[in-house]
C-alpha positions as CSV (number, residue, x, y, z in Angstrom):
1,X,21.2,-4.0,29.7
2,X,20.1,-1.5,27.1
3,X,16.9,0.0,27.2
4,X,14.7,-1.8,24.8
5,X,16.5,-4.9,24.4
6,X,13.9,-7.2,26.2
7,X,10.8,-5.0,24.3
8,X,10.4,-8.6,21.6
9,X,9.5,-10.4,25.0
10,X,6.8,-8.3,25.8
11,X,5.5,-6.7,22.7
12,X,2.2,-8.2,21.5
13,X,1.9,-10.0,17.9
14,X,2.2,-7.6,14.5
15,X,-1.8,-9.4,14.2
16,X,-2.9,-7.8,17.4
17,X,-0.7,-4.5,17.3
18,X,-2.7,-4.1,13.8
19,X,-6.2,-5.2,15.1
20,X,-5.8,-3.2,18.0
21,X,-5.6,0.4,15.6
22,X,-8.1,-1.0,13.2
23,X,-5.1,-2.4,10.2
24,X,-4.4,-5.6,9.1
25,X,-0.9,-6.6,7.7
26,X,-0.1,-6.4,3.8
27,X,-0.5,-9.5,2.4
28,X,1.1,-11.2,-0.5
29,X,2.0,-8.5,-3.0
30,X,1.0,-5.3,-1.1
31,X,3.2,-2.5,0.0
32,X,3.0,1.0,1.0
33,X,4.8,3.8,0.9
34,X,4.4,7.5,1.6
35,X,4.0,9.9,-1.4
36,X,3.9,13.5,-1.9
37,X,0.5,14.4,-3.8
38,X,-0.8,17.8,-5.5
39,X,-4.8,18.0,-5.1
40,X,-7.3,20.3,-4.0
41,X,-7.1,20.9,-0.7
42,X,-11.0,19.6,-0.3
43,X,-10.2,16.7,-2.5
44,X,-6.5,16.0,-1.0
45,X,-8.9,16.0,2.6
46,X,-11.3,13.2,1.4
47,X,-8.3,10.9,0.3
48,X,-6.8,11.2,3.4
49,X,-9.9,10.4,5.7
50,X,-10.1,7.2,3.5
51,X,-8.4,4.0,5.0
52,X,-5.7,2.8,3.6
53,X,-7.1,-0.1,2.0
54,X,-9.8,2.3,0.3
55,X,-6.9,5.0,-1.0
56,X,-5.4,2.1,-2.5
57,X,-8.5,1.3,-4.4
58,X,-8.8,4.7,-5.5
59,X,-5.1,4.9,-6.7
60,X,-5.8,1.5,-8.8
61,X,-9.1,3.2,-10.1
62,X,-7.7,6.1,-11.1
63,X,-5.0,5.0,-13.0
64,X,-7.5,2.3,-15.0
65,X,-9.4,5.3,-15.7
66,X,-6.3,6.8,-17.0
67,X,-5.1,4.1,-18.9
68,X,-1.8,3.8,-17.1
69,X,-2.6,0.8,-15.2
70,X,-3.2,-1.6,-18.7
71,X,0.3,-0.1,-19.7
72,X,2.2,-1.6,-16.9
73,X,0.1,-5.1,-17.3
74,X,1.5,-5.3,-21.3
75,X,5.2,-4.1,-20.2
76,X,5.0,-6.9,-17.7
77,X,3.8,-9.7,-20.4
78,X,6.4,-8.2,-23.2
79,X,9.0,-9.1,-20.1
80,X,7.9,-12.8,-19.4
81,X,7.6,-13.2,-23.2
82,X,11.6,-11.9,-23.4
83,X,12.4,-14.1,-20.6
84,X,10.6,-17.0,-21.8
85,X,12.8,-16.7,-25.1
């Protein structure tokens, strides 16, 4: 028998794996995925000691603060409208 093949009998719950580092599972509409980002190294430091949850927050407030974020929200209305039609 391959090594591994049994592991889905024995390996705890996503729930618990999670809990058990401190993460909970995305939920409904979430995702993540690695990036490659240019800061200061002292600023680049803090973001990484955040948890995800909180980098996520600061992603969503920087782009508000940007203006980007209200850009996507219209492009996604113009494309219900279109599909609406």
């Amino acid at each position: 028998m391959p090594k591994g093949e049994k592991l889905h009998l024995v390996r705890p719950p996503r729930e618990a794996l999670a809990a058990r580092w401190g993460l909970r599972l995305f939920e409904g509409g979430e995702t993540g995925e690695r990036v490659y980002i240019r800061a200061l190294a002292v600023v680049l430091e803090r973001f990484k000691a955040l948890p995800p949850d909180k980098r996520g927050r600061v992603v969503e407030a920087g782009l508000e603060a940007l203006g980007l974020l209200e850009v996507q929200d219209e492009q996604d209305e113009q494309d219900e409208q279109e599909a609406n039609r």
